[in-house]
N, C-alpha and C positions, 0 to 999 in steps of 0.2 A: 098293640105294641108287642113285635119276639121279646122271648125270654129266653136265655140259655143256663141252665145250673151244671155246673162242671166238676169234675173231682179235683182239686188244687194239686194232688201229686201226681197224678197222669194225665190230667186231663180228657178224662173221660167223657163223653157227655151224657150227662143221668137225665136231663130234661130239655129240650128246645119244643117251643109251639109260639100259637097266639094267646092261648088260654093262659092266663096268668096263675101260676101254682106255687104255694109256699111252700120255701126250704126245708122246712119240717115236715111237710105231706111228701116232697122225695126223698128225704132221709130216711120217712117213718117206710116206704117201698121198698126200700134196699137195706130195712132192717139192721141201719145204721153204718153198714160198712160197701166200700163202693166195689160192686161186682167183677169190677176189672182185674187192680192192683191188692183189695182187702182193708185197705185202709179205712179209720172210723171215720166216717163223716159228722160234719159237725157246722152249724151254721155261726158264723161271727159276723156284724155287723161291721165292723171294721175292716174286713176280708172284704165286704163284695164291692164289686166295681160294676159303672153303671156307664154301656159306651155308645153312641150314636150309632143308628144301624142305618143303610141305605135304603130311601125309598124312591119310588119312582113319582118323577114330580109331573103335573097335569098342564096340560096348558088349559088358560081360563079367556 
């Protein structure tokens, strides 16, 4: 399943792959603040949202 972690205030993107990586292993990358805009990063459970990506469907 993609994963994308973003910065909430520019939208940056700090992480997209297949490999599933915690918010706090990109945070701990970017040495807490996001390289773009500077702002601190910070992980809230309440903050993340979680949205249906497109796949390519098979025929069977």
């Amino acid at each position: 399943m993609p994963q994308r972690i973003v910065c909430k205030e520019c939208n940056e993107v700090l992480y997209q792959g297949d490999l599933l990586k915690s918010p706090q292993d990109v945070i701990k990358k970017f040495e807490g603040k996001c390289p773009i805009c500077g702002k601190d990063l910070s992980f809230e459970t309440d903050a993340v949202s979680v949205k249906p990506c497109e796949t390519k469907k098979t025929r069977q």
